[in-house]
C-alpha positions as CSV (number, residue, x, y, z in Angstrom):
1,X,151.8,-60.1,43.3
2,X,155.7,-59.8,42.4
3,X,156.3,-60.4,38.6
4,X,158.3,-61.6,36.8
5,X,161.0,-60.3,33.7
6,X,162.8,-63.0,31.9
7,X,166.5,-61.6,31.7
8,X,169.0,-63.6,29.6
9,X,172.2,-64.5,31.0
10,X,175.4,-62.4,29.6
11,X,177.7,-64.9,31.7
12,X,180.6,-65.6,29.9
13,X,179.6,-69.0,29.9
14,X,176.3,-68.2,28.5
15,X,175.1,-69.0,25.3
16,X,174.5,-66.0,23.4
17,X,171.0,-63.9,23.2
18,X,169.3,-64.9,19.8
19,X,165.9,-65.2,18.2
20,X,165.7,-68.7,19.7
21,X,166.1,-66.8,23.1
22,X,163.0,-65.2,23.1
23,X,160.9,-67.8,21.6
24,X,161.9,-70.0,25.1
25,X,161.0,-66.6,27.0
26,X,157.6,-66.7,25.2
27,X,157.3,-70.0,26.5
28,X,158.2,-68.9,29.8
29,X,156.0,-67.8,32.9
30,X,157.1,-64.2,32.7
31,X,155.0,-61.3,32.5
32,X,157.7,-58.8,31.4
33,X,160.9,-60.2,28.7
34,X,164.3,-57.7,29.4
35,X,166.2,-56.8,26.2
36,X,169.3,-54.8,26.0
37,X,169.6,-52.3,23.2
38,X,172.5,-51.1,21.5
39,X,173.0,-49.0,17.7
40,X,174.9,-50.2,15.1
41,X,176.9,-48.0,13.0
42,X,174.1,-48.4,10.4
43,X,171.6,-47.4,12.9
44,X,170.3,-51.0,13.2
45,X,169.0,-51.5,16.9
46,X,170.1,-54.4,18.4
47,X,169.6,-56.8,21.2
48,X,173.0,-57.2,22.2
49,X,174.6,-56.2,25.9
50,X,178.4,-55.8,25.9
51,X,179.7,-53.1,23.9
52,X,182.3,-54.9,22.3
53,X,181.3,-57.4,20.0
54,X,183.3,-60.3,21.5
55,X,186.3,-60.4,24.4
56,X,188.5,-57.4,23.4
57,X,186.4,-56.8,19.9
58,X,185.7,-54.0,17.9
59,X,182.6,-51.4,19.7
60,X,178.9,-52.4,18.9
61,X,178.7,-48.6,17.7
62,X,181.4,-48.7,15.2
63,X,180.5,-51.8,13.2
64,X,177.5,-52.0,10.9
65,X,175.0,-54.7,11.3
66,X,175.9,-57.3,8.8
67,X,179.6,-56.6,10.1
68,X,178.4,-57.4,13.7
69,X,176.7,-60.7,12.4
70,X,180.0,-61.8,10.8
71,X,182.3,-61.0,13.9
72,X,179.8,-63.3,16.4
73,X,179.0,-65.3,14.3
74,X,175.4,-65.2,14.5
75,X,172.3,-63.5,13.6
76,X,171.9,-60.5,16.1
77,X,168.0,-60.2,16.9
78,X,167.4,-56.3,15.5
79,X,165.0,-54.8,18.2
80,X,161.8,-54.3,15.7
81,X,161.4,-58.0,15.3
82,X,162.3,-59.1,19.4
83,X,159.7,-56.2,19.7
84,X,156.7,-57.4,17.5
85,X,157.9,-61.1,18.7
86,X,156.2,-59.9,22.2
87,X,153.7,-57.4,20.9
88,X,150.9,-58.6,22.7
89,X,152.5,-61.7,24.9
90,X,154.6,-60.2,27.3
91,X,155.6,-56.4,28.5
92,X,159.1,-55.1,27.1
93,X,161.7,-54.2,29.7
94,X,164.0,-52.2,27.2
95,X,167.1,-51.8,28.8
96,X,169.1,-49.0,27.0
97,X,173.0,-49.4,27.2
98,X,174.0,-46.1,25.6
99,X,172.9,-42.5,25.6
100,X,172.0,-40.4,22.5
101,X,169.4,-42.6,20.8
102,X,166.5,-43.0,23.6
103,X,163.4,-41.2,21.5
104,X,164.0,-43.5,18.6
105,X,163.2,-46.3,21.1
106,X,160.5,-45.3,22.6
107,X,159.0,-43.9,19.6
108,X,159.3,-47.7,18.3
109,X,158.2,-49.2,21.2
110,X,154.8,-47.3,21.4
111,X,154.2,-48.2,17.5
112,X,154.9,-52.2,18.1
113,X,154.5,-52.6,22.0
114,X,152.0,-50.0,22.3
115,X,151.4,-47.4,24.9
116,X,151.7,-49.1,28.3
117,X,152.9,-52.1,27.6
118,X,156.9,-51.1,28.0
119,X,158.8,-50.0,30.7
120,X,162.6,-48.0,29.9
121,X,165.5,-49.1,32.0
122,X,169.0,-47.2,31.9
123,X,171.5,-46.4,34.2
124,X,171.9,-43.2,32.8
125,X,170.0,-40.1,34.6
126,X,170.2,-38.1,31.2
127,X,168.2,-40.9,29.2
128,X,166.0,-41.0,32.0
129,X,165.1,-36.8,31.5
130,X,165.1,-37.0,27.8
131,X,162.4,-39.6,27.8
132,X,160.3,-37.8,30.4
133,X,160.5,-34.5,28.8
134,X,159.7,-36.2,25.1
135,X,157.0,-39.1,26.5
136,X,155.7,-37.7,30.0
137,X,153.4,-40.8,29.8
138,X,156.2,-43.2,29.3
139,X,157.3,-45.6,32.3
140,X,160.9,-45.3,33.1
141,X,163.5,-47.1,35.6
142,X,166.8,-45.4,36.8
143,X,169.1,-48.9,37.2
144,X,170.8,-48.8,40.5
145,X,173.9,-50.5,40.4
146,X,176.1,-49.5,38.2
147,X,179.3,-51.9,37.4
148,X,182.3,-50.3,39.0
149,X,184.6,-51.7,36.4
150,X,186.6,-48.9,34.2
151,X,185.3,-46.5,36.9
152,X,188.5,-44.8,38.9
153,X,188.8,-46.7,42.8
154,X,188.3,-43.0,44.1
155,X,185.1,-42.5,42.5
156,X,183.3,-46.2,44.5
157,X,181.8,-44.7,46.7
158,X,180.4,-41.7,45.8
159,X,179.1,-44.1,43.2
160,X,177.9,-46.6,45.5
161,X,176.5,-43.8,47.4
162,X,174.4,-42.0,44.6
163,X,172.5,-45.3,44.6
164,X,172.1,-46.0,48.3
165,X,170.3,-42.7,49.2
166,X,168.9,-42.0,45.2
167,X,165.7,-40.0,45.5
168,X,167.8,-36.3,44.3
169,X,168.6,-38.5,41.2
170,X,165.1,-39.8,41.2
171,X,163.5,-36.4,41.7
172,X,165.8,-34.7,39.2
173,X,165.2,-37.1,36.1
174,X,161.7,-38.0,37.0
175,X,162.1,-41.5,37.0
176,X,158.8,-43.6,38.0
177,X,160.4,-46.5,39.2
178,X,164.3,-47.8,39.8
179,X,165.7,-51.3,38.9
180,X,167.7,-51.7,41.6
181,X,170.4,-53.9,42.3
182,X,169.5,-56.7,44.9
183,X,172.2,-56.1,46.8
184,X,171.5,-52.4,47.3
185,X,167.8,-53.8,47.4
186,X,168.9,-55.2,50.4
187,X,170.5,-51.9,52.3
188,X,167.5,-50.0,52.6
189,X,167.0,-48.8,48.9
190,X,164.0,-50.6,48.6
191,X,162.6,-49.6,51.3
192,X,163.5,-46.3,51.0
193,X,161.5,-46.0,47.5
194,X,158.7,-47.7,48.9
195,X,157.9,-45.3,51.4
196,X,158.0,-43.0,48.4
197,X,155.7,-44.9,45.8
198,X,158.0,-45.3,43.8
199,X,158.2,-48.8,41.9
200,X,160.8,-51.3,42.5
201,X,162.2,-53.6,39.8
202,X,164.8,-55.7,41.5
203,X,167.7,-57.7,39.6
204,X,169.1,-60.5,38.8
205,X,167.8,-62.6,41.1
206,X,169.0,-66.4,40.6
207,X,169.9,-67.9,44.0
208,X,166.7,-69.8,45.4
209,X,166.5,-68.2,48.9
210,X,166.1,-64.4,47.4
211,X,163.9,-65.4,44.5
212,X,161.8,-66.8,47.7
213,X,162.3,-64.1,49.7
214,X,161.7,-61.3,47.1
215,X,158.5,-62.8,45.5
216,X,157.7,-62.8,49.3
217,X,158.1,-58.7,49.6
218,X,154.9,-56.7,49.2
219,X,157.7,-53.9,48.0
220,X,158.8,-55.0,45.2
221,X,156.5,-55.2,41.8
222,X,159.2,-56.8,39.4
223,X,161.8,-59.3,39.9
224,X,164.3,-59.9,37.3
225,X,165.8,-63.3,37.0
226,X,167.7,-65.7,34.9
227,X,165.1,-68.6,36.3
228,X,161.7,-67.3,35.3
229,X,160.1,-70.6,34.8
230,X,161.8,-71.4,38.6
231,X,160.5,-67.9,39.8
232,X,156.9,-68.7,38.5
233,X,156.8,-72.5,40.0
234,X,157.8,-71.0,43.8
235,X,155.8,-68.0,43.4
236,X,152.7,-70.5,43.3
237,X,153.6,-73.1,45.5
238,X,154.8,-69.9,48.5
239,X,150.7,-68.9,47.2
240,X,152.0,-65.9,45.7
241,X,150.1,-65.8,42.6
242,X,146.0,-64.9,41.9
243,X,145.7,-68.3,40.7
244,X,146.8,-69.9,43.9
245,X,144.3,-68.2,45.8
246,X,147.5,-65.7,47.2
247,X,147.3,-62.0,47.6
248,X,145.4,-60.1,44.3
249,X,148.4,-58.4,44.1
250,X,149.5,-54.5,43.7
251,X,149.3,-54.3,40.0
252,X,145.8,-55.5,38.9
253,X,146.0,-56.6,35.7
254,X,148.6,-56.8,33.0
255,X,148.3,-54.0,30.2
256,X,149.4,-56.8,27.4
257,X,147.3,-56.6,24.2
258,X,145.4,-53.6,24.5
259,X,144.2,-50.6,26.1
260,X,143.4,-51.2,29.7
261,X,144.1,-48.0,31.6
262,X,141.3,-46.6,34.2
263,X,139.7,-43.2,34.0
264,X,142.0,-41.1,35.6
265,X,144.9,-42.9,35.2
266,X,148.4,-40.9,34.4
267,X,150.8,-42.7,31.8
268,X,148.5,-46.2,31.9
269,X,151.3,-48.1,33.1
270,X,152.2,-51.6,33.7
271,X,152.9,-50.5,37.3
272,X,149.6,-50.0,40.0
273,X,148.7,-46.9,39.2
274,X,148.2,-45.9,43.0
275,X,151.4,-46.6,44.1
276,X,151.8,-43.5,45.3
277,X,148.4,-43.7,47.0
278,X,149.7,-46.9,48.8
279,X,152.4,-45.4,50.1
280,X,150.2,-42.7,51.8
281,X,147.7,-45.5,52.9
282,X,150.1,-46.9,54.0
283,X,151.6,-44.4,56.4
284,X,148.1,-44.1,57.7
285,X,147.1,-47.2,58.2
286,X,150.3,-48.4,60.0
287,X,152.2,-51.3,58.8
288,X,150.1,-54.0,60.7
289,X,146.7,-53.9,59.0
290,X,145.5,-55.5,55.9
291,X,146.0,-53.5,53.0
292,X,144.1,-53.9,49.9
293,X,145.0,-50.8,47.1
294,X,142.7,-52.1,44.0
295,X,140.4,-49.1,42.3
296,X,142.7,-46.6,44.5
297,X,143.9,-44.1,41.5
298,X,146.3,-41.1,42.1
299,X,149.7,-39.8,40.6
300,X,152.7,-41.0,42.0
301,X,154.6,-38.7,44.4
302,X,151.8,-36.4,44.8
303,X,150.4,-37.9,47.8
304,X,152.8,-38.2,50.1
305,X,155.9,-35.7,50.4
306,X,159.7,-37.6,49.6
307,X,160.6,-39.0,53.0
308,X,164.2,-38.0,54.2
309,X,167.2,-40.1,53.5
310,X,169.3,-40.7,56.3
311,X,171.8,-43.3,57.6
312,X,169.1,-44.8,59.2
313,X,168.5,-47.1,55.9
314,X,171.4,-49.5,56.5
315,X,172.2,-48.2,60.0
316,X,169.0,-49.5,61.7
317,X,168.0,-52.0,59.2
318,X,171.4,-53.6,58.4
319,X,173.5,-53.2,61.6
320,X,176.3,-55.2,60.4
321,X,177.8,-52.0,59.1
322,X,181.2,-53.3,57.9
323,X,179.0,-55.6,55.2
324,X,177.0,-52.5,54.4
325,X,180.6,-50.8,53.7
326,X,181.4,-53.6,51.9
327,X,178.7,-53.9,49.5
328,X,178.7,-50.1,48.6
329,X,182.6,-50.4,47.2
330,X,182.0,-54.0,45.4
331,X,182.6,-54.0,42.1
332,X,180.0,-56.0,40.9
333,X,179.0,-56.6,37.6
């Protein structure tokens, strides 16, 4: 079964990201509520995603908390209380916006989360090592996707192209899983990773054909969306979901509220634990037979070598290659 993380939209439009926010995600049929943190000049962790506060306003990282309050205009959730708000309810999806403060998270995390029940998202390759050298155990996601904007036009596509063909990155920082753009999703990253048992977060998903057709792909274990309560209703009516009678589903249980790793088990995640031993399984077993993964336990990657990256990923899968051109410049958000 796919799941589900309850992002909030940072549309200019939007309304901003407050307590009330993650009371309606609580209310939600998520499993897993995304929150983006940022530090405050005080040190005051924040759930807040731009890193000015406001069109054209002063950095996050310069002002002091009560200072950011003022500016906006409203009280900033502080990530201890969005964090003990879930404890037990949902899985945190911490996405960190800035480098140089990642062990304070995690070590925060583990006390009000608890082990297991968060995964660490950054776009960053250096949070991603400093994590996994400080908390082996801990889950981590290098974000695939990065926004283009501010970056120089010469540097798109190696950009673009560090994220098409990412398992050097992957295997260098010793990220478990990526949160991948859906876009790049799309042009053979996802299934590039899951030949590699790596996991697959996939964002932000709004548009009702590719919530459909991602809560429809056995690859991907978490899809972030805008529309959770949406997401939820169409991942039971397509018979997606245990309750419906649909597929058990890749990751068991959820780890929310309490220890429920296996014997054996490396990092208890949120994620299957035998990812990796799918993959192999997989290759085995051929992609036309029924698969079912449940008690299989092993450590990612250490089943199955990396498979190569090659053209073959958009190429052969996506041969309209001027769109595959396209999309690897775009300067998405």
């Amino acid at each position: 079964m796919v799941y589900i993380s309850a992002h909030c939209d940072h549309s200019k439009d939007a309304q901003p990201v407050t307590y009330d926010s993650y009371m309606n995600t609580l209310a939600s049929s998520a499993e897993y509520a995304e929150f983006d943190i940022r530090r405050t000049a005080d040190n005051v962790l924040v759930v807040y995603h731009d890193g000015r506060a406001g069109r054209g306003g002063a950095l996050v990282a310069e002002l002091e908390y009560q200072e950011l309050c003022d500016r906006l205009q409203y009280a900033v959730p502080r990530v201890d209380e969005v964090m003990a708000l879930l404890a037990g309810r949902l899985i945190g999806h911490l996405d960190l916006k800035e480098i140089g403060y990642e062990e304070t998270v995690v070590t925060l995390a583990s006390s009000i989360l608890g082990p297991g029940n968060f995964v660490v998202t950054t776009l960053e390759d250096a949070s991603v090592a400093t994590i996994k050298r400080a908390f082996p155990q801990v889950q981590t996601a290098l974000s695939l996707g990065r926004s283009l904007r501010g970056v120089p036009r010469r540097r798109w596509a190696a950009v673009r192209h560090s994220e098409l063909f990412p398992l050097s990155r992957i295997r260098a920082c010793g990220a478990d899983w990526v949160a991948v753009n859906y876009r790049l999703a799309r042009l053979g990253v996802a299934r590039t990773c899951d030949r590699n048992g790596i996991g697959i977060m996939v964002w932000t998903v709004d548009h009702d054909v590719l919530i459909d057709r991602f809560l429809a792909d056995q690859r991907i274990d978490v899809l972030i969306t805008n529309r959770p309560d949406h997401a939820a209703r169409r991942r039971s009516a397509l018979g997606l979901d245990r309750a419906s009678g649909g597929p058990a589903g890749r990751l068991g249980r959820l780890p929310v509220g309490g220890e429920h790793a296996e014997d054996g088990q490396v990092g208890k995640t949120p994620i299957d634990p035998g990812r990796a031993a799918q993959a192999a399984f997989r290759h085995e077993s051929g992609p036309g037979r029924h698969r079912d993964h449940r008690g299989i336990v092993g450590q990612r990657l250490s089943l199955q070598p990396l498979q190569p990256e090659n053209g073959e990923a958009i190429t052969a899968q996506h041969p309209d290659s001027v769109r595959a051109k396209a999309a690897a410049t775009e300067p998405w958000p």
